[in-house]
N, C-alpha and C positions, 0 to 999 in steps of 0.2 A: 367441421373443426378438426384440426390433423391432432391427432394422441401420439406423444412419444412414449417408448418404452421409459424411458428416462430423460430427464431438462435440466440442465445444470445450468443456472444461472451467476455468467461470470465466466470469463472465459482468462483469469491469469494463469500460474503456471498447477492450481489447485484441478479449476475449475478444465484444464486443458487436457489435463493427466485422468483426472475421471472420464472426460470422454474418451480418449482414447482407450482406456482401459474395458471403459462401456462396449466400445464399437470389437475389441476385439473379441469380447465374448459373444457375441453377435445381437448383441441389443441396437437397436433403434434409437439412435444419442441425438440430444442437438442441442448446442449449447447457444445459448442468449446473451449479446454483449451489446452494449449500445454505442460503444467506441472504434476500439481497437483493439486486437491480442496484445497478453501481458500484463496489463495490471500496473502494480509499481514495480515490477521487475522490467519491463520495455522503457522506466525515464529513468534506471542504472545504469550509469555510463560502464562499471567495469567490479565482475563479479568475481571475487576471490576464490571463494569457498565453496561451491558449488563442485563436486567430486568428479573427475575424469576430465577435466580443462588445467592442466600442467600452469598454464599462462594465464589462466584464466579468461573470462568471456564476456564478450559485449550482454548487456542488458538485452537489447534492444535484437541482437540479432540469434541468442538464446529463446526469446520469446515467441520470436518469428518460426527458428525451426518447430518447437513444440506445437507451434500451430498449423501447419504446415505436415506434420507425424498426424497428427489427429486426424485432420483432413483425409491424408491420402489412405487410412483407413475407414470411409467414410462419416467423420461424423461431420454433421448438416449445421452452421452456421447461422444464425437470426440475430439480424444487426437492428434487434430492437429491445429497448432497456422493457424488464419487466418494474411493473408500476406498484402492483397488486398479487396477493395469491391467496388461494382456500385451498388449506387442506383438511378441510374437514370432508370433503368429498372424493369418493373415487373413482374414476383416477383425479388425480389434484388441477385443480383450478391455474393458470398462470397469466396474468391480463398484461398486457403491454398497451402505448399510445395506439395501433396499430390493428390489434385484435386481440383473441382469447386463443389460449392452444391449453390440449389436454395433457397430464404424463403419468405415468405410473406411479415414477417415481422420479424424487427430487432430489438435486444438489445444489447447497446453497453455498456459492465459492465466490461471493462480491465482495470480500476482501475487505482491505480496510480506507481511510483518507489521511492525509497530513492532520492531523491538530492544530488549530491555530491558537495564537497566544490569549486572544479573549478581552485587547486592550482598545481604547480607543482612536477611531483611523485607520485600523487594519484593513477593513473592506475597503473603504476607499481610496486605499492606496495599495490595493492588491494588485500587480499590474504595472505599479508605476515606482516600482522600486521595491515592492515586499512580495519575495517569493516563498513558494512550497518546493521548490525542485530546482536544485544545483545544475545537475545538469542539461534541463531545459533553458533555463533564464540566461545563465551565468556568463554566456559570452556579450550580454550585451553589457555588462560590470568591466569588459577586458580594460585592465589599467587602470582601474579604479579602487577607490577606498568601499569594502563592504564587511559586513558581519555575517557571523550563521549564529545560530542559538541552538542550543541544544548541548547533550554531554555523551551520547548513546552511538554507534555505532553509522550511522546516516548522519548525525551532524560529521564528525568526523572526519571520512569518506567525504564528504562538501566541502567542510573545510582545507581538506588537502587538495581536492580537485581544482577548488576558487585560487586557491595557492599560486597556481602554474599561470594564472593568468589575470589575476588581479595584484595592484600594486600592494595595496597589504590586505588580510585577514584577522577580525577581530573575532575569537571563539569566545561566547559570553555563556557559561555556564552559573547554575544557583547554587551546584553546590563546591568545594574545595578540590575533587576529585574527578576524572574521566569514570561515565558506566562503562564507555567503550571496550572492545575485547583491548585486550594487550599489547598485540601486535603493533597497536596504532600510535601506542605513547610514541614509542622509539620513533617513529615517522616523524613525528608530530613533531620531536626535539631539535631534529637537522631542518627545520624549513623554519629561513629566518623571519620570513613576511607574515607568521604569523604569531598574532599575539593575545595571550589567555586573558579572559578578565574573568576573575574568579568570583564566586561569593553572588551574584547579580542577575538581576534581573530584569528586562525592557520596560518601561512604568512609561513611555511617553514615544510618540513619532513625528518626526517635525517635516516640514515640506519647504518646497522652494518653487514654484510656478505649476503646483499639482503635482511636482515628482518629488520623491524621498530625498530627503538629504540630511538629514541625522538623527538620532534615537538617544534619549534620555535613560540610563542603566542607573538601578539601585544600589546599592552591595546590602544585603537583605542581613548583615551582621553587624553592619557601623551605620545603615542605614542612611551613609555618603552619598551624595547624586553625583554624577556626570553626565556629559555629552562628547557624543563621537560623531564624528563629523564623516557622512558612508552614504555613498549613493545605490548602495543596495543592502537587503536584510533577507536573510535566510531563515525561515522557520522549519525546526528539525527536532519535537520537544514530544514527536511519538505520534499515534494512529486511533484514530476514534472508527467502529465499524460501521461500515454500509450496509446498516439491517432496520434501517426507515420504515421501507417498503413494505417489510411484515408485518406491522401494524397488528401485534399480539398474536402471530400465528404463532409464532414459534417462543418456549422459556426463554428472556436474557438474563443474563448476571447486571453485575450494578454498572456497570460498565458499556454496556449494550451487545456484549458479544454474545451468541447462539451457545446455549448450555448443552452440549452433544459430547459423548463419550471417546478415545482414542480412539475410536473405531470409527467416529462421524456420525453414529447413531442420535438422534435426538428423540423428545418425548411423544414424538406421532412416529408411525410405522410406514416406513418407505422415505422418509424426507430425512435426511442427514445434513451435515455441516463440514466444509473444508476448509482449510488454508489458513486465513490471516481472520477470517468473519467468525471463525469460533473461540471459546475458549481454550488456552492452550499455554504453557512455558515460555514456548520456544517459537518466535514467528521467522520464518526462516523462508527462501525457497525450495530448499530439503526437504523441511516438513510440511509445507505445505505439496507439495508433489505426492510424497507419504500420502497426507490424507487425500488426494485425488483417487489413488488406486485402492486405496481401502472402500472408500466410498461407493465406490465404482463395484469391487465385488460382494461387498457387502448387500448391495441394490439389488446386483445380478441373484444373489440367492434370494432376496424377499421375494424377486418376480418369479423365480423357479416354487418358490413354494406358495 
């Protein structure tokens, strides 16, 4: 059974920066992903804020480079999702479909997932009109009537994207006001195709030969129904964590996210938390990068001592 010095599980940009961070100090890295590098940073069509891109930068080809940096200072890749871990043992336990591998120490950087609405029909019509991601689905909507939901930062960003390429855009937020940063009102004012519906919320999904074709919205103030008539639906209403798999190893909050301190630290000795999968303010790519290289040396000293 191969022992890493250290196993980060998750390879977005948390999970990608710790390894490199690992590999440089000369630990023994391998990170675990059962997909693809990135995360939800690889289905962002186009990143603003990310510091030292003037223009800003592809999602997808941001993600790639940080994996690709990591790489070439070797850290080792396993394209197998872990299922299972014990950290009550040392070095810690980490099970995947595939095998068992050992590590010293651990980074838990599996991020977070869309939230879905929680209404009925959504599974089954997930695919056939109701997405999680603007910029994977959305061209198959080109010229079409569709909605996003959400008021944060990611609807947004979807809604302005769907903008360019669908015939109108319905933004259905629950409360009177955008969470969104600021920058995005003023966008959001000059584009005429799209249109706010305030106060509301989806209560119903309707169909037409097994595909989406319009959505029933509440206003949760006059408690008025309508229907919009959209052959696609955007859910953008926040991120629930992917921390299943630890199955009581590690404290959650009520929320499910990994209770660990700025520093990544959590309540076992050697296994920390990074990115989007822990408690935190601010889920950013910034900060979670931040907590990749924290974690990473933070590790590197456990294993020196």
């Amino acid at each position: 059974m191969e022992t890493f010095d250290i196993a980060i599980i998750g390879s977005g940009p948390a999970g990608m920066t710790a390894g490199l961070y690992a590999a440089r100090a000369g630990l023994n890295a391998a990170i675990f992903e059962r997909i693809s590098p990135g995360g939800q940073l690889a289905q962002t069509e186009h990143l603003e804020n990310y510091p030292g891109f003037p223009q800003g930068s592809g999602g997808f080809e941001l993600a790639w480079s940080m994996h690709e940096q990591a790489t070439n200072f070797g850290v080792k890749t396993i394209t197998e999702e872990v299922t299972a871990v014990d950290f009550t043992q040392n070095p810690k336990l980490l099970t995947t479909a595939f095998g068992e591998y050992l590590a010293k120490s651990v980074v838990v950087a599996t991020g977070a997932r869309p939230r879905k609405l929680g209404i009925a029909r959504e599974e089954e019509l997930q695919g056939r009109g109701v997405s999680y991601c603007a910029t994977c689905d959305g061209n198959f909507f080109r010229g079409k009537k569709v909605a996003v939901v959400g008021g944060g930062n990611t609807a947004v960003a979807d809604a302005i994207y769907l903008s360019r390429i669908c015939e109108k855009v319905y933004l259905i937020h629950r409360r009177d006001q955008l969470r969104a940063t600021a920058i995005y009102h003023d966008r959001l004012k000059a584009i005429e195709n799209i249109e706010f519906v305030w106060d509301s919320v989806v209560t119903e999904l309707h169909d037409e030969n097994g595909a989406l074709s319009g959505v029933t919205v509440k206003n949760v103030k006059t408690e008025e129904q309508k229907q919009l008539d959209i052959a696609g639906l955007f859910v953008a209403v926040g991120t629930q964590p992917n921390t299943e798999f630890l199955q009581g190893a590690l404290d959650l909050d009520e929320t499910g996210y990994i209770v660990a301190d700025e520093t990544g630290k959590t309540a076992i000795p050697g296994v920390y938390a990074a990115g989007d999968v822990r408690t935190k303010q601010l889920r950013q790519v910034v900060t979670a990068v931040a907590d990749g290289a924290l974690c990473a040396e933070e590790a590197a000293e456990y294993l020196s001592e």
